[in-house]
Each structure stands twice: as C-alpha cells, then as structure tokens.
C-alpha positions as CSV (number, residue, x, y, z in Angstrom):
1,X,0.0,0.0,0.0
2,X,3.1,2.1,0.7
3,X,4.3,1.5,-2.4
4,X,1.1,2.3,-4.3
5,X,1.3,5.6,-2.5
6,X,4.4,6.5,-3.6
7,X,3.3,5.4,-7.4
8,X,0.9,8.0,-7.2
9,X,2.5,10.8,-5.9
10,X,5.0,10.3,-8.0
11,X,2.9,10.5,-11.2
12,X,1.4,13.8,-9.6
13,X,4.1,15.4,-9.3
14,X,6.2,14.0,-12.6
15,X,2.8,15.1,-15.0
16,X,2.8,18.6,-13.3
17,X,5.4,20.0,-15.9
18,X,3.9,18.6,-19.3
19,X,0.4,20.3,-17.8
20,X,2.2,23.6,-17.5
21,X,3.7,23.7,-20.4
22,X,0.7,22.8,-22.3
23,X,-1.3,25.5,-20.8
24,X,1.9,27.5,-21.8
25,X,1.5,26.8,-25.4
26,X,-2.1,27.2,-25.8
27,X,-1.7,30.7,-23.8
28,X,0.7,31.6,-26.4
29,X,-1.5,30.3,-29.1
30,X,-4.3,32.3,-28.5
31,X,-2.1,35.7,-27.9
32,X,-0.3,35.3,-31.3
33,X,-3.5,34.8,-32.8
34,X,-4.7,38.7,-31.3
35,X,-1.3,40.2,-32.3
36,X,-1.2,38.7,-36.1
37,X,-4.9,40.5,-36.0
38,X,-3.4,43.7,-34.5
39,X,-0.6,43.9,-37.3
40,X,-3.3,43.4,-39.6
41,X,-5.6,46.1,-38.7
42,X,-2.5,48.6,-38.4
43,X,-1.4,47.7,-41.6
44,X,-4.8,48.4,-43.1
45,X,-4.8,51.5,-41.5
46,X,-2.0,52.9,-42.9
47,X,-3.2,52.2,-46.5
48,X,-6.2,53.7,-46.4
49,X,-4.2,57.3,-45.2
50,X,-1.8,56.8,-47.5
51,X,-4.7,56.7,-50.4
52,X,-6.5,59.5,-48.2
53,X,-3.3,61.7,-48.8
54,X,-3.0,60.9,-52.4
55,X,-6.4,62.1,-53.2
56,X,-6.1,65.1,-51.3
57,X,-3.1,65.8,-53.3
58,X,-5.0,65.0,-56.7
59,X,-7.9,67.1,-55.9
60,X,-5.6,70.0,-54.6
61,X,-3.7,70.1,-58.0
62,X,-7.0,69.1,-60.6
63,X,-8.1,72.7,-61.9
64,X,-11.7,72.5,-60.9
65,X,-13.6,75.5,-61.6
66,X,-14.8,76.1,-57.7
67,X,-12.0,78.5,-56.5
68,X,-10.3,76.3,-53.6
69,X,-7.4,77.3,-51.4
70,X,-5.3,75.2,-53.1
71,X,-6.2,76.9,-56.4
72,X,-5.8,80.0,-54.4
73,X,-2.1,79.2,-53.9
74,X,-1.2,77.5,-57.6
75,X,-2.3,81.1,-59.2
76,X,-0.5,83.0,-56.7
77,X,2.9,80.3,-57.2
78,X,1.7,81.4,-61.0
79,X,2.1,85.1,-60.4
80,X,5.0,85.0,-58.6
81,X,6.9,82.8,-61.4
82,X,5.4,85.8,-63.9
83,X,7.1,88.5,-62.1
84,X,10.4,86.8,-61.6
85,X,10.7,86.2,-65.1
86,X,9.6,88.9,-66.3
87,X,12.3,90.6,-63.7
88,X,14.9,88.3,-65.7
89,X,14.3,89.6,-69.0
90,X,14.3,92.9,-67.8
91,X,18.1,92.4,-66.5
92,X,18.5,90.7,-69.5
93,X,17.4,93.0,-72.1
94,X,19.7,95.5,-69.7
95,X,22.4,93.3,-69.9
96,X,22.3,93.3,-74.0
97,X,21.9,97.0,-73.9
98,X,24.9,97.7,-71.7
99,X,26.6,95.5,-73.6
100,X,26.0,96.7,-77.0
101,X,26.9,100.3,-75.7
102,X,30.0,99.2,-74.4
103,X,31.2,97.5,-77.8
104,X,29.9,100.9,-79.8
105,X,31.9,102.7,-77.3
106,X,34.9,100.6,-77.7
107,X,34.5,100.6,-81.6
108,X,34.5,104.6,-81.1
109,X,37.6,104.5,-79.1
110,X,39.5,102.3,-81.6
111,X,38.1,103.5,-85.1
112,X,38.0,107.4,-83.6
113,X,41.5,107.8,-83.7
114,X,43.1,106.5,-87.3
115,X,39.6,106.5,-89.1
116,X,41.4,103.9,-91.7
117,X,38.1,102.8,-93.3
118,X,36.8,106.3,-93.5
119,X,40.1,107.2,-95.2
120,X,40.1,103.4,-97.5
121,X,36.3,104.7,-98.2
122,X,37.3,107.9,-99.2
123,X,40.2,107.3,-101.4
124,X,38.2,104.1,-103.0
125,X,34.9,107.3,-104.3
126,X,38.3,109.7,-105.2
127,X,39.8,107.1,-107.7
128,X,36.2,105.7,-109.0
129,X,35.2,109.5,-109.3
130,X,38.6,110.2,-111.5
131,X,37.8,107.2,-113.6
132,X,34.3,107.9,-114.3
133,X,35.2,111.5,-114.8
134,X,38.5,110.0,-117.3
135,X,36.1,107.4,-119.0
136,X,33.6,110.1,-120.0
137,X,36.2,112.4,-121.4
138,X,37.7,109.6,-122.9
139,X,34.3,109.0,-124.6
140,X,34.4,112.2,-125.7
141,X,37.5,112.8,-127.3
142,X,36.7,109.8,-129.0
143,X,33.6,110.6,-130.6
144,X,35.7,113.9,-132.0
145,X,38.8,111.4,-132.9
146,X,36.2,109.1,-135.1
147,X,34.9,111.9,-136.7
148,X,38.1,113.3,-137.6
149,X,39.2,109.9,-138.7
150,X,36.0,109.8,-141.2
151,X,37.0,113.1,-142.4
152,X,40.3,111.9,-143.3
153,X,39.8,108.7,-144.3
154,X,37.4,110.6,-147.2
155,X,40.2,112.7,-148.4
156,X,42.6,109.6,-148.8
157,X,42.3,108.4,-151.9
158,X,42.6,104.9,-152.0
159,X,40.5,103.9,-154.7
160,X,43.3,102.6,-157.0
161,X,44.7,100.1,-154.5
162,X,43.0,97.0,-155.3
163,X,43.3,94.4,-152.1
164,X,44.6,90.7,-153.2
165,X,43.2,88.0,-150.9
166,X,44.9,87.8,-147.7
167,X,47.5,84.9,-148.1
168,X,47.3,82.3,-145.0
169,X,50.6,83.1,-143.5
170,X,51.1,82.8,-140.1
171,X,54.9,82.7,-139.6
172,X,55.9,86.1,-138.3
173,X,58.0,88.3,-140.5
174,X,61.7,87.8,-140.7
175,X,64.0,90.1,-138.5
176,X,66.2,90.3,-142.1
177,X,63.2,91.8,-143.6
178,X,62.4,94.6,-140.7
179,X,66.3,95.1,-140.1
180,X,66.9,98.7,-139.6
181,X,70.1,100.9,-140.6
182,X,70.5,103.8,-138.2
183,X,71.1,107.3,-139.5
184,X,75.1,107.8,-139.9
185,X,76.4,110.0,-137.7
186,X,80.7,110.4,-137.9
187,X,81.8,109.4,-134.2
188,X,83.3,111.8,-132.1
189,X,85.7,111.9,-129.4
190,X,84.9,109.8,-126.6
191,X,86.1,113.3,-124.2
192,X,83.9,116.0,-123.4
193,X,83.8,118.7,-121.1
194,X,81.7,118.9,-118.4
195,X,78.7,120.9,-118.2
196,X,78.8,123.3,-115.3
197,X,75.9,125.2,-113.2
198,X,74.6,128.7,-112.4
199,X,72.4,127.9,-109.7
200,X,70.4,130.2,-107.3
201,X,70.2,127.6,-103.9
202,X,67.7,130.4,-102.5
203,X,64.8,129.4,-104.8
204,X,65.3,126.4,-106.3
205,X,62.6,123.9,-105.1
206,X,62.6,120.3,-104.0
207,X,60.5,119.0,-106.8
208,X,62.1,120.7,-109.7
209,X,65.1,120.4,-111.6
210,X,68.1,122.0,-111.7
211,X,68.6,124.2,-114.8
212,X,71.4,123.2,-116.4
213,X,73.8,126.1,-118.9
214,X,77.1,125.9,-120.1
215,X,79.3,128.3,-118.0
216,X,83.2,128.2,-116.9
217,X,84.0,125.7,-114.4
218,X,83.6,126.9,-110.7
219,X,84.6,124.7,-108.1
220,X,82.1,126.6,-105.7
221,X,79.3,126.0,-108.5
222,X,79.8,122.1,-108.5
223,X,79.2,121.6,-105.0
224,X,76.3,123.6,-104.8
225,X,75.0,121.3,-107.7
226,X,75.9,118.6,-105.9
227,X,74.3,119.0,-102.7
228,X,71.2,120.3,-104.4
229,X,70.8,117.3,-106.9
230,X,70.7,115.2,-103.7
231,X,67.4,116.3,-102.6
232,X,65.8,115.9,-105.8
233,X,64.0,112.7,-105.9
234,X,60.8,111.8,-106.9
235,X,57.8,110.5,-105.0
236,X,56.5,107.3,-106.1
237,X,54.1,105.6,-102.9
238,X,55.5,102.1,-102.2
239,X,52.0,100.7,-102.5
240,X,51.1,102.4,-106.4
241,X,51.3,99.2,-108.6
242,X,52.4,101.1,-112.1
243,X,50.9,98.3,-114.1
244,X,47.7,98.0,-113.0
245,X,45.2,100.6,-114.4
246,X,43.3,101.3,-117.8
247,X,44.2,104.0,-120.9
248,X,43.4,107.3,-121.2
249,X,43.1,109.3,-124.3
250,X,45.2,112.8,-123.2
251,X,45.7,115.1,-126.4
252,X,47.3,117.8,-123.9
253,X,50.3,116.4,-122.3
254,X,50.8,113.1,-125.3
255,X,52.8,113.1,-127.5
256,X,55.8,113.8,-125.7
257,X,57.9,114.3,-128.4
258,X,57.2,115.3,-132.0
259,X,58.1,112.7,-134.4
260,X,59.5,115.5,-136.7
261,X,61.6,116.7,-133.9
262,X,63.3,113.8,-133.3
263,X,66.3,113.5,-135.8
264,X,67.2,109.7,-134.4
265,X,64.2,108.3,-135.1
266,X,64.8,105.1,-138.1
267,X,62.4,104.8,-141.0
268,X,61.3,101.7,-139.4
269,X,59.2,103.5,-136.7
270,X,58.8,107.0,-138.7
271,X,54.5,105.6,-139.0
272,X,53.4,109.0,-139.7
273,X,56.3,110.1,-141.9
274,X,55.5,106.4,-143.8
275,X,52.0,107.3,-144.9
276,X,49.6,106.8,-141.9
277,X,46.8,109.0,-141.3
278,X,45.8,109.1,-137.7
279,X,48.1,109.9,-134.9
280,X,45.7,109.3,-132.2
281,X,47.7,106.5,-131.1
282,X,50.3,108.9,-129.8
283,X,48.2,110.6,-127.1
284,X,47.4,107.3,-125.1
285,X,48.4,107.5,-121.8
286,X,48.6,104.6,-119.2
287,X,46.5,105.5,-115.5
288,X,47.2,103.6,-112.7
289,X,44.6,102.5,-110.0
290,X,45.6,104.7,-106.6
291,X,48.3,106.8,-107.6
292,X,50.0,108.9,-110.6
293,X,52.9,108.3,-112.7
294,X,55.1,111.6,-112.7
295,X,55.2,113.7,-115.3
296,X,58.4,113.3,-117.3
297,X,61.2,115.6,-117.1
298,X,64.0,115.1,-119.7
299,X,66.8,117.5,-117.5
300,X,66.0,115.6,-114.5
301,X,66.6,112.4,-116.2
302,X,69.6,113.7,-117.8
303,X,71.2,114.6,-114.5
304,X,70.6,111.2,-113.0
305,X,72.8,110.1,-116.0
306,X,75.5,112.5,-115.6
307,X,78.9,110.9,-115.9
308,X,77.0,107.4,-116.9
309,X,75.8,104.8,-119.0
310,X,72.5,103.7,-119.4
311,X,72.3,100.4,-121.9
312,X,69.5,98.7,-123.8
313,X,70.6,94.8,-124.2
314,X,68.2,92.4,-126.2
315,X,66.6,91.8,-129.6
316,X,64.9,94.9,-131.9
317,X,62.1,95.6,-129.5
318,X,65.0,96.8,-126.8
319,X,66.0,98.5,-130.0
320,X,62.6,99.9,-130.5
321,X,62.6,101.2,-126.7
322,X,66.2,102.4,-127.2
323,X,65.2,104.9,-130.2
324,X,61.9,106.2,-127.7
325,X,64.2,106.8,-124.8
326,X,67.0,108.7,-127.4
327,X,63.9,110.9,-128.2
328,X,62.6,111.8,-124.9
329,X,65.6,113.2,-123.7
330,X,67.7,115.1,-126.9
331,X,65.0,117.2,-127.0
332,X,66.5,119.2,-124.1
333,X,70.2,119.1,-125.4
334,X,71.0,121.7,-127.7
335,X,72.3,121.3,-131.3
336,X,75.7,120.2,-132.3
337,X,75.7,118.6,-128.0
338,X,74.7,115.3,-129.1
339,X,75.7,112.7,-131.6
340,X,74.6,108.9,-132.5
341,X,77.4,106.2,-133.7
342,X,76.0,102.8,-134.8
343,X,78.0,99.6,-134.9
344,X,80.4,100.2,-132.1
345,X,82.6,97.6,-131.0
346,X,82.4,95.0,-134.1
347,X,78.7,96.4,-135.0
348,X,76.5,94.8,-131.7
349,X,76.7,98.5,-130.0
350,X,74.9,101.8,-131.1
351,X,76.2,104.9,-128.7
352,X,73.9,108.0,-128.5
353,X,76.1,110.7,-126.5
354,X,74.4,113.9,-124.7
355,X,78.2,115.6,-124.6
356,X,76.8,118.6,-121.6
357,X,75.9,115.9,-119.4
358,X,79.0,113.5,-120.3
359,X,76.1,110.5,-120.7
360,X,75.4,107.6,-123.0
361,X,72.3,106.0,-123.7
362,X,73.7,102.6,-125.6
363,X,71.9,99.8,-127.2
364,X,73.5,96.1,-127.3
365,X,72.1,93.9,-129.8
366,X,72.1,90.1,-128.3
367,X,68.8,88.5,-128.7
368,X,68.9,85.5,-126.5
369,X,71.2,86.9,-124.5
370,X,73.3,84.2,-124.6
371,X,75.7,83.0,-127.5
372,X,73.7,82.2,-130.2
373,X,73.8,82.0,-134.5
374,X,72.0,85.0,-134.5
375,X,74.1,87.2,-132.9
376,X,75.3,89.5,-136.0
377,X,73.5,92.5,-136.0
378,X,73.8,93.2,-139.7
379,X,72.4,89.7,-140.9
380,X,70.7,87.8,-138.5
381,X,67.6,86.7,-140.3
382,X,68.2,83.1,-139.7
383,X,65.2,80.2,-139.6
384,X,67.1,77.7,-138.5
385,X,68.4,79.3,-135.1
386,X,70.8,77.9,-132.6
387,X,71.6,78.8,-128.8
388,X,74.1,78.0,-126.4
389,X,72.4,78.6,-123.2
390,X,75.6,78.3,-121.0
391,X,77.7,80.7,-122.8
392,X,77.5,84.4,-122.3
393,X,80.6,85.9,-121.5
394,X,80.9,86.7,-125.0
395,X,78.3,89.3,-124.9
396,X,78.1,89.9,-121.1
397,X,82.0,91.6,-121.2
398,X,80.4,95.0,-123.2
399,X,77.8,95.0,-120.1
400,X,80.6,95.6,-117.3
401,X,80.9,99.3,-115.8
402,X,77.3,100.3,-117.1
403,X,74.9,102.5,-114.7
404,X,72.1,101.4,-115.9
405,X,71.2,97.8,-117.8
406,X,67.6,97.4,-119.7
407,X,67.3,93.8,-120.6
408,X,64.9,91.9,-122.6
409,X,64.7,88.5,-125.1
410,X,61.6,87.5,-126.1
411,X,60.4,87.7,-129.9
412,X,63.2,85.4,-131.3
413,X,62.1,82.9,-129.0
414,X,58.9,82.4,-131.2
415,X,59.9,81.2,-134.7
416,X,59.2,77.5,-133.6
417,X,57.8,75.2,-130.9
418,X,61.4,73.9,-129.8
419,X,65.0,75.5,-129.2
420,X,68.1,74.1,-130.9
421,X,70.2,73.7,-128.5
422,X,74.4,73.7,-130.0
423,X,76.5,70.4,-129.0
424,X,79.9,71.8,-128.4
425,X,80.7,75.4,-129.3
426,X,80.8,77.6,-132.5
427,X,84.3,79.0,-132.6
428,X,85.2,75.6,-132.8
429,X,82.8,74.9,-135.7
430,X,80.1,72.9,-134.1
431,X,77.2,72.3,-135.9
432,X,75.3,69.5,-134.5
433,X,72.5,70.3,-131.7
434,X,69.5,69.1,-130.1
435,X,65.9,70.4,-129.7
436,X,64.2,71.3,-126.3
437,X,61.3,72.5,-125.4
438,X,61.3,76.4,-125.7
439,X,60.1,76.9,-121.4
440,X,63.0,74.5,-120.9
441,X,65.6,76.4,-123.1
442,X,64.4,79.9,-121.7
443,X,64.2,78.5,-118.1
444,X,68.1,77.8,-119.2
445,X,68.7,81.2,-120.4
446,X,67.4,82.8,-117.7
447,X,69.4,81.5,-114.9
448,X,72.6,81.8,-117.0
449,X,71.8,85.3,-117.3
450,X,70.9,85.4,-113.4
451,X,74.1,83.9,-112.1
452,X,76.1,86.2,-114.3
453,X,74.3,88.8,-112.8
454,X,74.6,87.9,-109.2
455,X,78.8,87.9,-109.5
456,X,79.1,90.9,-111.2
457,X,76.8,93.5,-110.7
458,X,77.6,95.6,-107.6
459,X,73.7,96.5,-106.8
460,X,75.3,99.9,-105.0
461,X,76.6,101.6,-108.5
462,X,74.5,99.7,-111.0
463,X,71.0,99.4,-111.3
464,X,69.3,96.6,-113.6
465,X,65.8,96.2,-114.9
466,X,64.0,93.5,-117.1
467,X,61.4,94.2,-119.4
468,X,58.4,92.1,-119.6
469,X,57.2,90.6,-123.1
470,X,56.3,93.0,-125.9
471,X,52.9,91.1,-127.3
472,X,51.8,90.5,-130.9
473,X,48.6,91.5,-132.6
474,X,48.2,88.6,-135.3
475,X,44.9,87.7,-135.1
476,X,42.2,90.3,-134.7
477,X,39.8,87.8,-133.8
478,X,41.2,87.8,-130.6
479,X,39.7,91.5,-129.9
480,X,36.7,90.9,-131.7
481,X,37.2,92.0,-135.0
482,X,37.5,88.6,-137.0
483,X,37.0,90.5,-140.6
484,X,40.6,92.5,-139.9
485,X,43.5,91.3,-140.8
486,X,46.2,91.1,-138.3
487,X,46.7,94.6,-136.5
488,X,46.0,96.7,-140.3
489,X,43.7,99.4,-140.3
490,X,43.4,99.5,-136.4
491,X,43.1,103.1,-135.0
492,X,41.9,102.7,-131.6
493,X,43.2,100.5,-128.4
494,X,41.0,97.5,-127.0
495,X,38.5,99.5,-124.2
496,X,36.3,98.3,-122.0
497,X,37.5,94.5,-122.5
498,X,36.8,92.8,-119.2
499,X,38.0,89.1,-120.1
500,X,41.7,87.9,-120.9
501,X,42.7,88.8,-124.4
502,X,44.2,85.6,-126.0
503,X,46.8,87.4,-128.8
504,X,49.2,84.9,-128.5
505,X,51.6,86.0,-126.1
506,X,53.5,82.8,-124.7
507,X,52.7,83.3,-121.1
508,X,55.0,80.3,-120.1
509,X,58.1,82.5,-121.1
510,X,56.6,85.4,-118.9
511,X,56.3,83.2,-116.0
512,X,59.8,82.1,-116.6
513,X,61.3,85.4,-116.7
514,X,59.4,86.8,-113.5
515,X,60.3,83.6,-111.4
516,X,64.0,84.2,-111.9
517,X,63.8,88.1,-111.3
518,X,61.9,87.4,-107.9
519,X,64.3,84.7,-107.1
520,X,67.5,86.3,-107.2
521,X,69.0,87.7,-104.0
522,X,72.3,89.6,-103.7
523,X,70.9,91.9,-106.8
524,X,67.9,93.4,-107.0
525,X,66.4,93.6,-110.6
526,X,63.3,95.6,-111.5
527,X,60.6,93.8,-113.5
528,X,58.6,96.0,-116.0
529,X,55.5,94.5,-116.3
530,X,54.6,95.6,-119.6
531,X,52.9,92.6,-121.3
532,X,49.5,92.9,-120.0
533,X,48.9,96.9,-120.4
534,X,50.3,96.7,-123.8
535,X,48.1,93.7,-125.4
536,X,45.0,96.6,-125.5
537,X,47.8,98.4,-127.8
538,X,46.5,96.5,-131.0
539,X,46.8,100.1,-132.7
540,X,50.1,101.4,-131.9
541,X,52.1,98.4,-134.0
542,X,54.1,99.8,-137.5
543,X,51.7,97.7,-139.6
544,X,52.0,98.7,-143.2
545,X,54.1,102.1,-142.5
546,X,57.1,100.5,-142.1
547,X,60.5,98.8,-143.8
548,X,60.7,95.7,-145.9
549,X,64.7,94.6,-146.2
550,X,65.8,98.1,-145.7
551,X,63.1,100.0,-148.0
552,X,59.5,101.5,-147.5
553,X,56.8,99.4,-148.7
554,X,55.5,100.3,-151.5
555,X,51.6,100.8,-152.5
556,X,50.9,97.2,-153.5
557,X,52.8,95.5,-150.9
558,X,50.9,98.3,-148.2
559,X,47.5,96.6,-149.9
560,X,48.7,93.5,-148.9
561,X,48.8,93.7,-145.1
562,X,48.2,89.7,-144.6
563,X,51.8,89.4,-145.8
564,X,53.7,92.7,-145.1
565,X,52.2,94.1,-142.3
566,X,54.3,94.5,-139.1
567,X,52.5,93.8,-136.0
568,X,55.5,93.3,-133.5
569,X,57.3,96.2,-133.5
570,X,55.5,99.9,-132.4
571,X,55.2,103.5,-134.1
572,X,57.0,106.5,-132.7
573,X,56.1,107.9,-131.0
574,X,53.6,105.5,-129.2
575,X,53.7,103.0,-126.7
576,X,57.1,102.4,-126.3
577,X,57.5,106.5,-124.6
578,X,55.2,104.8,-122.0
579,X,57.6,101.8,-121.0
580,X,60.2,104.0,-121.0
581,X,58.2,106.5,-118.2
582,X,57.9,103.6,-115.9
583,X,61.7,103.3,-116.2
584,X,62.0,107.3,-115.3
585,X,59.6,106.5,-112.4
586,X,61.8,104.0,-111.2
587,X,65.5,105.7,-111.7
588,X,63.9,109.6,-110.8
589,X,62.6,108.2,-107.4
590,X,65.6,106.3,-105.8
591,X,68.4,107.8,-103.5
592,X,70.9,109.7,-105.3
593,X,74.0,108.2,-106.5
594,X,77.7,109.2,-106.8
C-alpha cells in the first residue's frame, strides 16, 4: 500500500510539468493569434491614409472651376513665377543693352583715332570719281577722234589700191626683212667737257630740276649742284602698282615728243612720216589704280645720267625702246651737244652721246642673251636658229661698268615650238644640236643670265631692270574683230575689255622670266611688267608704215597687209614713250648716286 502511494505521488508530481507547459502553449497560441490581427488592422490602417493623402493631393492640384485654397495658392505660385521672369528679361534686355553700348563705345575708341576705313572709303569714291570723270572724257574725245578719222579717211584716196586675198601666212615676219640701218652719224671723241651750273640755292625747289647752262668751271658752283641734286627725288608711294590701271586718251600732255623733232628716229618707226593717217595712237596714256605716274622731265633724267651709261641689251624691240628713250631726252640738249654712232665695238653697240651731261644712252644687240647664230647684228635673219644657253661671256663683257642695264629677249624665241640647242661650241665649228622644249631652253637662259648677274653687278653703282614681253597682234579675232587682218587698219586700243585677251603672247616665257627676277637675292632687278597693259595696244604696231629689207613698202605691198604688215614692232612715238616712263619713275625716285 506504501508502495502504491508513492506510485501515485510520483505521477502527480512527474505530469505537473507537461500540464504547465501545455497551458503554456495554448496561452501563447491564442495571444499570437490577437497580435497577427493587431498587425493586420495597423497595416490596413495605414493604407487607407496613405490613399487618403493621395487624393487630397489630386484634388488640390485638378483645376476645378470652384475657387479652392489650393487653387488660391497654384495662381499665386503662377504670379510670382510671372514676375520673376519677367524681372529676368528685364536684366537681361539690360544686360544686351549695356553690352551693345560698351562694344559701340569701344568701336569709337579704336576707329576714332586713325579713321582707316573712312580714309580706305574715301580714297576708294576719289579714284572711281577720277575714272568715271576720265572714262567720259575719254568717250568724248573719241567721238571727235572718229569723226576726224572719217573726215580723213574721205580725203585719202585709196581707190586705185586693189586688195589681193589675204595669203594664209602665219609665220611672223623675218628680223632680215624689218632690219633697220641707223642714220650715220661720224663718231666723235669719246672726251667731253663737263657741263657746269649757275644755280640760285635760295629758290630752287625740291620737286624741280636744276637748270642746267654751259658756264666756266667753278669749283664753288659744283658743289652747290651737288648738294642740291641730292634732294631731288621723286615721290612714287610704295604701294602704287604702275601696271595695274586702264588708258586714257590725253591730247594735252601726249605726245611727248614730236616725231618731226626727233632727228634719231629710223624709217622703221617713222609711221606718220610712212604714210599713216591718224596719230591718235600717240596721245594714249597709261592711269594707274591709286596713284600717278610723274610727269616726265628730260633734264631731270639727264642729271641722274651725268657721268653714266645707261644700256639697252636684247633683240629689236630693246632696240625699238632704245630709239623712244634717245627721243625723250635730246630734245633738251642743244644742237651740235649730241651725236649717234651705230655699230660700235664689231657692230652689236649703237652709242647715242648727250656731250653737256657726259652721258650715253647705248643699245647692245644680243637677242637670247646668250651666244647664239644669230648674234650679227647686220644679218641675223636666220630660220634655222641655234643657242648656247651656257655661254655668255661673249656678250656679257660689253655690259661691265654700265649704270644702268635694260634687258629683254623675247620675240626670237617664237619662230618654232622647240629651241636648238648647240652640242659643243661655234668658234670651234660645231654644228650639231639638239631640240628642247622652248620653257625649258628659256628657263636655261634665264638662270645663266641670273648667275652672271649675281657675280658681277655691284647693286650699289648699278641698277638693272627686265622688261616684260612686248605682245603681238596677229589675229584680230582675238579682240573681236575677226574680218581684220592682223593689227592693219586699227586706229583705236582694246577699251572696256573685261575678259583675258588671248593674242598669243606665250605666257609660259613670262612666268619664266618673273620667277627668276623674284628669285635672285644679292641683286635686286626691277621687273617691268609691260605685257598685260600693252596687249589693248592693237593700234600702236608699225603695220604697213614700215621697212621691208631696208626700204619702204610700196603701195601694192601696203594693200597687202596679210603678208607685209608689221605687228611686232610699235610707231614713234607710241607706246614704247610709255615703257620708257615707268623706267624714269623707277630711276627719278631712288636715292641719289655718286
């Protein structure tokens, strides 16, 4: 019975845990069940605010027609985004406005002082005012230069020349056929006397030249010469481009020279003299764009040669320049002061001699410059003709000691396609050659003539120029005349021509001469750039009034101009004078030489 007692209390007391922790669980049971319901509840709660708060903000910012508060404050956010832009484009607009003054202002302060494009502006009306007003003369001088023409075209009569049919002939006339013989003149002494001066220093100006009369020698008088000859020098701008600028008819200072005055002057160039009718192609005179060529002074120009040499080298239009310049300035010198000797020094050197002034103006007859089969001045009229580009020593040992050297070579260079260029030498009786093309042969000639240059010339006691190419009027289609033949019969220049003028000129040799002349260094050599101005010149050529082999055409060869008339080389006077002015421009405005 003990025993069962203690059975039982023992399974009292060993079950009273499990109980406890039963009612434990189910305890728990229940009260996780309340706060899974609690969590639920909250969390539906907060939804619905949430969506309560999204609603109000839709309906605060939908524009409903009932003036809400929220409206209330969306038109005043509306107002005061108005006004503050509106107050940014009112800073802005002052902004741009203080700006723009301050640029004007700025512009004032920089243009104010040099006004350079009012000047530009200014100068650009004065030349197109001076144009217009020379173009409208120039129209009307011409209108009384036709009509004079018409008149005297009716009093020639002409009505027994019958033209032939122009021959198709397009090789240019021989130099044999145009050769010239120079008036002889008995040479005299090679000494002269020196001219002296009675000057007046106390009103002699700047700009004009020193009169020049034959008095006894006066020490005192030569110094006062001197220091007064100094200061004579022309002004020529550095930016006045000579060559670029248009014709103008100007009966009043053109001619310069009367061709009846000028005793030098050949038959070859004598147009007027020769039978032609007109002589308006004297009184043509070149304009440039800017600026003014000075007029020409023949005293000035003679005492800038005092005591030197000025010499013409090249082939017969060098010769044809040389004659022009002899005419400008003997018209000063008086009689029995002045003499002309031809064939100098084994024939290649014509001397023209102003004794009061102790100067020489000299022509020297080389063609190519170099060494060449054409080379005698007397008979040179050779088809077949043959250079030696390397060699010019030959010619280039009469040039040494001159003042002043004029070159030029271009017409020879145009009897054929290719050069023939001499294997060997012809003092030593070569004969055989080769053919080049004729750039590549000039090219040669050139810079044979340039290195010669560079090692002898001392640029501070000589001064050397190079004369553009003299053009050719052969086919008067080119100016639009294509029932002319050649440059016959043409009275007037080429006017008012705005396109290139295609007259043959080989352009190639141009190029070639310029490039060398730019290119040299140690000598400076002054290119005349006389190609361009003088292609409008279609009626200042000799034409028909000319030499055939030494003798004046006669009537029936004059009818024939296809064949006889000369269209290379120019009347006198004529365009040549005006080449020879843009060499007096040059030499009056430099510095003063011993």
């Amino acid at each position: 019975m003990s025993h069962n007692m203690q059975q039982r209390r023992k399974s009292v007391f060993s079950n009273a845990p499990y109980v406890m922790k039963q009612a434990a669980l189910n305890a728990g049971r229940r009260n996780g069940a309340n706060l899974s319901v609690a969590v639920i509840v909250f969390t539906v709660f907060l939804f619905a605010t949430f969506l309560y708060n999204e609603d109000i903000k839709s309906i605060a910012e939908f524009p409903f027609t009932s003036r809400t508060r929220s409206h209330h404050l969306s038109i005043q956010e509306e107002d005061r985004r108005a006004i503050q832009f509106q107050t940014s484009m009112d800073q802005h607009r002052e902004k741009i406005v203080l700006d723009q003054v301050k640029r004007e202002e700025m512009v004032v302060r920089v243009i104010e002082p040099t006004q350079l494009p009012v000047q530009e502006e200014v100068r650009k009306q004065e030349v197109k005012k001076r144009k217009e007003e020379d173009e409208q003369a120039n129209k009307q001088l011409l209108d009384q230069v036709k009509t004079q023409e018409m008149e005297k075209k009716n009093e020639v009569e002409v009505e027994h020349l019958v033209l032939k049919k122009p021959l198709v002939n397009k090789e240019l006339p021989s130099e044999n056929e145009r050769d010239v013989q120079l008036p002889l003149i008995k040479e005299k002494s090679t000494q002269f006397n020196e001219a002296k001066l009675e000057v007046q220093p106390d009103i002699i100006r700047r700009d004009e030249p020193v009169k020049v009369t034959q008095t006894q020698p006066e020490k005192h008088t030569e110094n006062v010469f001197q220091s007064l000859s100094e200061r004579t020098v022309l002004t020529m701008p550095d930016t006045c481009d000579m060559y670029d600028g248009y014709w103008v008819y100007d009966d009043q200072k053109f001619p310069i020279y009367k061709e009846s005055q000028c005793e030098f002057l050949t038959e070859q160039v004598t147009c007027m003299r020769n039978g032609r009718k007109d002589d308006t192609y004297q009184k043509w005179r070149w304009q440039p764009h800017g600026c003014d060529l000075p007029r020409f002074d023949a005293r000035l120009l003679l005492e800038r040669l005092r005591n030197k040499r000025m010499m013409f080298v090249g082939d017969s239009l060098n010769r044809n320049q040389w004659e022009s310049m002899v005419c400008l300035v003997q018209s000063v010198i008086p009689p029995g002061k002045k003499t002309l000797t031809k064939f100098v020094n084994g024939g290649s050197l014509n001397v023209f001699r102003a004794e009061e002034y102790n100067a020489t103006v000299e022509f020297y007859w080389a063609p190519f410059l170099v060494e060449s089969n054409s080379d005698n001045p007397k008979v040179h009229s050779i088809q077949e003709r043959i250079i030696m580009p390397k060699s010019i020593k030959k010619h280039a040992v009469n040039w040494k000691g001159v003042d002043y050297l004029v070159f030029n070579t271009y017409i020879w260079w145009l009897n054929n396609m290719n050069m023939k260029i001499l294997k060997g030498s012809f003092s030593r009786g070569s004969t055989k050659y080769f053919e080049v093309d004729r750039p590549v042969a000039y090219r040669r000639v050139m810079n044979t003539w340039a290195r010669w240059v560079e090692r002898n010339i001392d640029p501070k006691k000589t001064t050397i120029f190079f004369m553009g190419m003299s053009p050719n009027h052969i086919t008067s289609e080119a100016w639009g005349n294509p029932g002319g033949i050649k440059c016959a019969m043409e009275t007037m220049p080429v006017l008012n021509w705005t396109s290139p003028l295609e007259v043959g000129t080989d352009w190639r040799l141009y190029w070639e001469a310029k490039e060398t002349v730019l290119h040299m260094r140690r000598v400076p050599v002054h290119y005349v750039n006389i190609t361009g101005l003088s292609e409008f010149r279609k009626d200042a050529h000799t034409s028909v009034h000319t030499l055939r082999q030494g003798k004046l055409l006669t009537p029936e060869q004059q009818s024939n101009p296809q064949m006889f008339a000369d269209c290379i080389h120019w009347c006198l006077p004529g365009l040549p004078d005006m080449w020879n002015l843009f060499l007096y421009a040059r030499i009056a405005s430099a510095p003063w030489r011993d």
